[in-house]
C-alpha positions as CSV (number, residue, x, y, z in Angstrom):
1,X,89.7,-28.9,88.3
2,X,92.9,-29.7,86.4
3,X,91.4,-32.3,84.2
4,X,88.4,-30.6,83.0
5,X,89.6,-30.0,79.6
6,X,91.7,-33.3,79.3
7,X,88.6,-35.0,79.9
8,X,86.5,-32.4,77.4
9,X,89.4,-33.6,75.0
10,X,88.7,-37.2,75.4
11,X,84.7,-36.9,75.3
12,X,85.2,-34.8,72.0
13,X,87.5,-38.0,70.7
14,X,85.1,-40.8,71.7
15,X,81.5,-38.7,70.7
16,X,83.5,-38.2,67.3
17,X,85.2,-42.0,67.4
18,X,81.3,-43.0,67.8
19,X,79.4,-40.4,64.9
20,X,82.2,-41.9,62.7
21,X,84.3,-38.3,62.0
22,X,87.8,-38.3,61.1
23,X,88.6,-35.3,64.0
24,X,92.1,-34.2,62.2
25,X,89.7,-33.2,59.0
26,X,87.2,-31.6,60.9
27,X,89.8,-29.5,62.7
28,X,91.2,-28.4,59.6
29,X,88.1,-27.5,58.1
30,X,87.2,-25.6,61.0
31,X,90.8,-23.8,60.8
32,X,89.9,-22.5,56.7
33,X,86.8,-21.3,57.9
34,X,87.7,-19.6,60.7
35,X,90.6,-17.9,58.2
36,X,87.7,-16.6,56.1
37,X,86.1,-15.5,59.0
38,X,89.3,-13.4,60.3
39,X,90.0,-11.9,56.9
40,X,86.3,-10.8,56.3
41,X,86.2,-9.5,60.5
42,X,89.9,-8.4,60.3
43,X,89.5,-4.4,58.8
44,X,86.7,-4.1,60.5
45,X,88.2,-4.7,64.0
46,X,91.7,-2.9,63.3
47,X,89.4,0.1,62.4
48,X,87.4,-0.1,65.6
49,X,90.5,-1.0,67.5
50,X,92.4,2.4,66.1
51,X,89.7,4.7,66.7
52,X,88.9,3.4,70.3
53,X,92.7,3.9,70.7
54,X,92.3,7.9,69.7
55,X,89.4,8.3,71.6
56,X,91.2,7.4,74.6
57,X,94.3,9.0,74.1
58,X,92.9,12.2,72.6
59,X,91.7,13.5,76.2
60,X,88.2,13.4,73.9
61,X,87.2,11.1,77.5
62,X,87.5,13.5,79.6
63,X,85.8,16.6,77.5
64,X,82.9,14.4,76.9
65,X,82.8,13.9,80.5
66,X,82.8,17.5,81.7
67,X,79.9,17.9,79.1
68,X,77.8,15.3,80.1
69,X,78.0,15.0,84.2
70,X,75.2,17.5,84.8
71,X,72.7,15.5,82.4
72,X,73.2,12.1,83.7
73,X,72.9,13.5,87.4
74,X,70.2,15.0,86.6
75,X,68.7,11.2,85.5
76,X,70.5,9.6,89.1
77,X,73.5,8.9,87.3
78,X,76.6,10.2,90.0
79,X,79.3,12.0,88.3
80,X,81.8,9.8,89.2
81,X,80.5,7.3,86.8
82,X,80.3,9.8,83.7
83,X,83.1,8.7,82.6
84,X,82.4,4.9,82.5
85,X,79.1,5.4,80.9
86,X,81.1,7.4,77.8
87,X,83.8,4.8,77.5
88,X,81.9,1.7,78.0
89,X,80.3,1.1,74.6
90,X,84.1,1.9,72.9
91,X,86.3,-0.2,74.9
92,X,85.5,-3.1,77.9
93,X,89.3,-3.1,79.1
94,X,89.2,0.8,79.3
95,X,85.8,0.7,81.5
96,X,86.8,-2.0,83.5
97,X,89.9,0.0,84.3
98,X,87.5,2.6,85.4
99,X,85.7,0.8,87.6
100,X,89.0,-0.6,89.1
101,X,89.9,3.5,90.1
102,X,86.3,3.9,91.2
103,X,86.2,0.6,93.7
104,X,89.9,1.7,94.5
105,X,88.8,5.7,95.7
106,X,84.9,4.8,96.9
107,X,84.7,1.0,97.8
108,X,82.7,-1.6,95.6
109,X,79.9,-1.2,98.6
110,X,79.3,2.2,97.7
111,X,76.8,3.9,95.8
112,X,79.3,5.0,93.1
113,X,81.1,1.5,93.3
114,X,77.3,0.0,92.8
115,X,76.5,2.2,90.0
116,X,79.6,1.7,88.1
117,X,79.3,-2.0,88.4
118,X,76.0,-2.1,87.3
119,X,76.9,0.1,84.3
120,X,79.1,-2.1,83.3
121,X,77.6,-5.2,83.9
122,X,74.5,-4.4,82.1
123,X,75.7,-2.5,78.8
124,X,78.2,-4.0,75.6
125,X,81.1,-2.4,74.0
126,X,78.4,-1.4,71.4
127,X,80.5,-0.1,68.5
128,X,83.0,-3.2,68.8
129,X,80.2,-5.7,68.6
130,X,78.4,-3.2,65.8
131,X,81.8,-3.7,63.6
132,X,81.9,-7.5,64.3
133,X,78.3,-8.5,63.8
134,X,77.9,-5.9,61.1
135,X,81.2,-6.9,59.1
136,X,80.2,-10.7,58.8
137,X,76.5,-10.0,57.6
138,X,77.8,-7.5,55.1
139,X,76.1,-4.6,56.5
140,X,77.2,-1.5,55.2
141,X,74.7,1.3,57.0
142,X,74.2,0.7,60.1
143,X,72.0,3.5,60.2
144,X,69.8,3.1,64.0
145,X,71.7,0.3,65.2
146,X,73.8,2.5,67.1
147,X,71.9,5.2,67.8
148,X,69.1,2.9,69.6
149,X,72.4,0.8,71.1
150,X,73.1,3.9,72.8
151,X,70.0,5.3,74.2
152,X,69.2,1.8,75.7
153,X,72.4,1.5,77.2
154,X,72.1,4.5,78.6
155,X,68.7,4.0,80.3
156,X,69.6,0.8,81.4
157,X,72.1,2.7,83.5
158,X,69.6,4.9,84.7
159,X,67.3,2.2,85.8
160,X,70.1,0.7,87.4
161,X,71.7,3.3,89.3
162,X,67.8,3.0,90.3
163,X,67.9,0.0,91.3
164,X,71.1,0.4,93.7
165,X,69.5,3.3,95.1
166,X,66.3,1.8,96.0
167,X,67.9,-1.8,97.2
């Protein structure tokens, strides 16, 4: 296992060695382009990365959670995993986190430990992938992207909490 990327290394050399491709220029190529790529993405993400940042800190979380624990059990959602579903499409670290409480004060073989992973496993950090994908192509009005992002996240959840339920 310690020489996989050695060996990736020296397949890399020896394809480019055989296409005839000076791999020094190449790389440095790929490093301006990727510069353009970070200074077009860059605002985009700092933006993203400062509001998810308030959201978390602002208690906002835990309001939004009090507010929406009836309506998701009312679709099979437990309330335990409220919370999860409201911070997953801002910030993966800060779900994950989540889920590391809920496996740490249920189990990962309960139903809430099964529901949370599923959440997780089957939604995106939707408004961090909107800012990236959405930066590059220029796209300044996102207009249903996010909307529909959210709604299908959400009954993704709700089919898999489903699922777990029924399996």
């Amino acid at each position: 296992m310690n020489y996989v990327i050695p060996v990736i290394l020296v397949l890399l050399v020896l394809f480019a060695a055989i296409k005839c491709v000076n791999v020094y220029d190449a790389f440095v190529e790929g490093g301006k382009e990727s510069m353009l790529l970070v200074k077009d993405v860059f605002p985009y993400l700092a933006a993203i990365f400062i509001l998810i940042e308030l959201f978390k800190t602002s208690g906002l979380t835990v309001y939004l959670t009090k507010i929406f624990e009836k309506p998701f059990a009312f679709f099979g959602i437990p309330k335990e995993v409220t919370e999860v579903m409201i911070l997953r499409p801002f910030s993966g670290a800060g779900s994950v986190a989540l889920l590391e409480n809920i496996f740490k004060d249920y189990g990962a073989d309960s139903y809430v430990g099964k529901c949370a992973a599923v959440i997780i496993g089957s939604s995106e950090t939707i408004f961090y992938v909107c800012a990236v994908y959405f930066s590059k192509v220029k796209v300044k009005s996102l207009r249903f992207a996010i909307p529909i992002s959210l709604v299908a996240s959400f009954f993704g959840a709700v089919i898999g909490c489903l699922f777990v339920r029924i399996l």
